[in-house]
N, C-alpha and C positions, 0 to 999 in steps of 0.2 A: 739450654746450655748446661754442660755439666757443672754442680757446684764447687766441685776442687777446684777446677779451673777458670771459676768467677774468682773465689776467694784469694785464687793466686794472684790474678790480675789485679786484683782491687789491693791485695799486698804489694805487688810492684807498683802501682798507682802514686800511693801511700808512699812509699818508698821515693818515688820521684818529687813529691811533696817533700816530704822531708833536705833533700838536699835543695831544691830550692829555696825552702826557708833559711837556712844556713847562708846561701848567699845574698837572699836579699837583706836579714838582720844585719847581714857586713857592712849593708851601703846606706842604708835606713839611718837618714838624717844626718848624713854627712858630705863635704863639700864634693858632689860629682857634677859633671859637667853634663848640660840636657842640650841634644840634639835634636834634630827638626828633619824626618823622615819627609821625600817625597809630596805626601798629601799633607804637611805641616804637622801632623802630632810625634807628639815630643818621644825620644827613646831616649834611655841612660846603659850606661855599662852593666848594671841591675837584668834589665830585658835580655840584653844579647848573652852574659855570660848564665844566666839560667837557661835559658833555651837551649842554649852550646853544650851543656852541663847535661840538660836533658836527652837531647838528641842524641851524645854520648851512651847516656844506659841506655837508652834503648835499642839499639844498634849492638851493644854488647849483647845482649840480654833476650832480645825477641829481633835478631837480625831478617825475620821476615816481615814485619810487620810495617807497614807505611807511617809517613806525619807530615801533620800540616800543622804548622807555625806561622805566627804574625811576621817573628823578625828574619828567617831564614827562607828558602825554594821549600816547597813541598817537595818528600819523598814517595814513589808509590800508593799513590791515594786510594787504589783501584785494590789495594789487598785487604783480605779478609778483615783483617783487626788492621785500623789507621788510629792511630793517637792526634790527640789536636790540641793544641798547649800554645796558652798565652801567658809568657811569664810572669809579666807584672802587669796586670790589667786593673786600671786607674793608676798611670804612670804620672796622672798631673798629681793626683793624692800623693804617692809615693814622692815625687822630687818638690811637695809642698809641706812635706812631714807628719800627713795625717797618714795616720792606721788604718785604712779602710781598704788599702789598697788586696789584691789577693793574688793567687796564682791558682789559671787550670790548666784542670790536667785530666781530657776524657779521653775514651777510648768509645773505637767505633767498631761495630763490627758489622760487615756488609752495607755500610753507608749509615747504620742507626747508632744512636748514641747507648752506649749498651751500662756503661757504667762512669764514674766521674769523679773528683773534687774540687773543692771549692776551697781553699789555705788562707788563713787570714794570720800571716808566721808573727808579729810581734804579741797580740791576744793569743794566739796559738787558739786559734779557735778552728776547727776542719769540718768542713760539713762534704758528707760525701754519700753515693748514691747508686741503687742498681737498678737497670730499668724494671720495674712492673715488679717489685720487689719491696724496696723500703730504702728512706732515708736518716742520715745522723748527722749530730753534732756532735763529733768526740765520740762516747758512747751511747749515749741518749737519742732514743728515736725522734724524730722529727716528726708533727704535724701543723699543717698550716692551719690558717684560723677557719673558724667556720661561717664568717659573715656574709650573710646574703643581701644586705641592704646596702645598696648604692647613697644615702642617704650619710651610712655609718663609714663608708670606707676610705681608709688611710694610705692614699696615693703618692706613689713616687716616681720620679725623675731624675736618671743624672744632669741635669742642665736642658731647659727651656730651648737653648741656643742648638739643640740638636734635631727641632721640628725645623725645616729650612722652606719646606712647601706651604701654600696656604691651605690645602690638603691637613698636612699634618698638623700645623698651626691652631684651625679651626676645632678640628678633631678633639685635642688634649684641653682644649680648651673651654670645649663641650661638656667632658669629663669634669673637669677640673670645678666647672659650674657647679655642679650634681654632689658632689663629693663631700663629707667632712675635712678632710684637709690636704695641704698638698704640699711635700717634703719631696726638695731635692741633694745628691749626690750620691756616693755610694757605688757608682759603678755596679761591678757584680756582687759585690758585696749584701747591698740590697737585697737582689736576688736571694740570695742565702738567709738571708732576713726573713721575706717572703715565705721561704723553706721551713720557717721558726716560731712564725706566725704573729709578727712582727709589723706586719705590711700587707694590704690585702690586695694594690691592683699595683703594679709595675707598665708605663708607658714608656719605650726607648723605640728611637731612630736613629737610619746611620750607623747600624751592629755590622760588624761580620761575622762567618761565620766560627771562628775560632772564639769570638766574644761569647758565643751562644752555648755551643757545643756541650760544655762542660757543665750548664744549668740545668738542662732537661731531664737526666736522670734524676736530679738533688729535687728539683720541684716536684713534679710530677711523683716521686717514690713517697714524699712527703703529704701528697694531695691535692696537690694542687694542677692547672693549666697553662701548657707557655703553647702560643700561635704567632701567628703575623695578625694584622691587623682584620682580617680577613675571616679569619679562624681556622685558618691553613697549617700543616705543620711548618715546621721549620726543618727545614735544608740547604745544601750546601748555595743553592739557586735563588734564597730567600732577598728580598729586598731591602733589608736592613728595616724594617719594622719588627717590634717586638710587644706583643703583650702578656704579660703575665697575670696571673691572679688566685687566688686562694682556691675554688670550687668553681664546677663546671657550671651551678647556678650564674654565679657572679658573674665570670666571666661571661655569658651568654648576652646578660645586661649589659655587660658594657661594648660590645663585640655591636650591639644596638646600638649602643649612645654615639659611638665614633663611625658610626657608616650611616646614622639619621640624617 
């Protein structure tokens, strides 16, 4: 792809980032009311009027370009460049007052994740990413860590309660054996973590694919590996497994530990 027109995008990207964080600093810790979507997880005025905000520029700005959203209908998924934006992802963090919460905001182009952010708006921390390119935070490159011992590595979980199978129960459980430690929350946040070199194996169930979307250029540009459990990519047909991890070594181990 040409590079003016990576950098444009990853400027309007950036750009979309930007007014999001504007709205969610508005609502961040203040009395709003949390509702209970369909499948019970929670949404606030924060999620839908970012997304609305979002959908907005884009439509102004790249009036051909498709999106798929957590809280709105998908528009033209099938076109060239499709955007995929979850505005408040860790909406329990966000209406519980922790910082950890982030907003993405990737772009796809022919069904791959071509480029992406990761907004963490009260640290104003942005980790963002192009595929098979390179990743940052702010302006500083990104590498994740280089740990190859399963022995040494520092595991995480947004919440236990999202293995529901005895499948995945057993699995993370496996891991979690083998591992020096085992931290949860974070959401994507984590993820970004990961990207920082922070964090060397990430295990989540129960994603979609709008959860994911926005990760894959940030890790991967960074160095790192995201699959299903499998070691499959991920797409839009994924089954809500998710493994991440530092290096293809590592992951390779542990891709063994959860299918032994």
């Amino acid at each position: 792809m040409e590079n003016n027109l990576t950098r444009n995008l990853l400027g309007f990207a950036n750009f979309l980032a930007d007014e999001a964080a504007q709205i969610s600093r508005k609502y961040f810790r203040q009395a709003i009311t949390i509702d209970s979507k369909d499948n019970k997880s929670p949404v606030t005025i924060a999620d839908r009027e970012i997304e609305l905000r979002l959908r907005e520029l884009i439509k102004q700005h790249y009036p051909s370009h498709g999106i798929i959203g957590e809280e709105f209908a998908n528009h033209d998924t099938q076109a060239e460049f499709c955007w995929v934006l979850d505005p408040i992802d860790g909406t329990v963090a966000f209406s519980t007052g922790k910082p950890s919460f982030t907003t993405l905001v990737a772009l796809l182009r022919n069904g791959v994740p071509l480029l992406s952010i990761i907004d963490q708006a009260i640290s104003k921390e942005r980790f963002s990413g192009i595929a098979n390119h390179g990743a940052w935070l702010n302006n500083a490159t990104l590498q994740t860590s280089l740990q190859t011992e399963v022995t040494n590595v520092r595991l995480n979980a947004t919440t236990p309660l999202m293995f529901t199978t005895a499948y995945e129960r057993d699995a993370f459980e496996r891991v979690c054996s083998q591992v020096r430690l085992t931290a949860f929350g974070g959401d994507a946040y984590a993820f970004a973590l990961l990207a920082a070199g922070h964090i060397d194996v990430i295990m989540e169930a129960e994603l979609q694919y709008y959860d994911i979307a926005a990760l894959m250029p940030v890790i991967e540009g960074a160095g790192g590996v995201i699959s299903d459990w499998q070691g499959k990519p991920l797409d839009r047909e994924f089954n809500g497994q998710v493994l991440a991890s530092a290096n293809a070594e590592l992951h390779n181990k542990i891709l063994q530990i959860i299918n032994s």
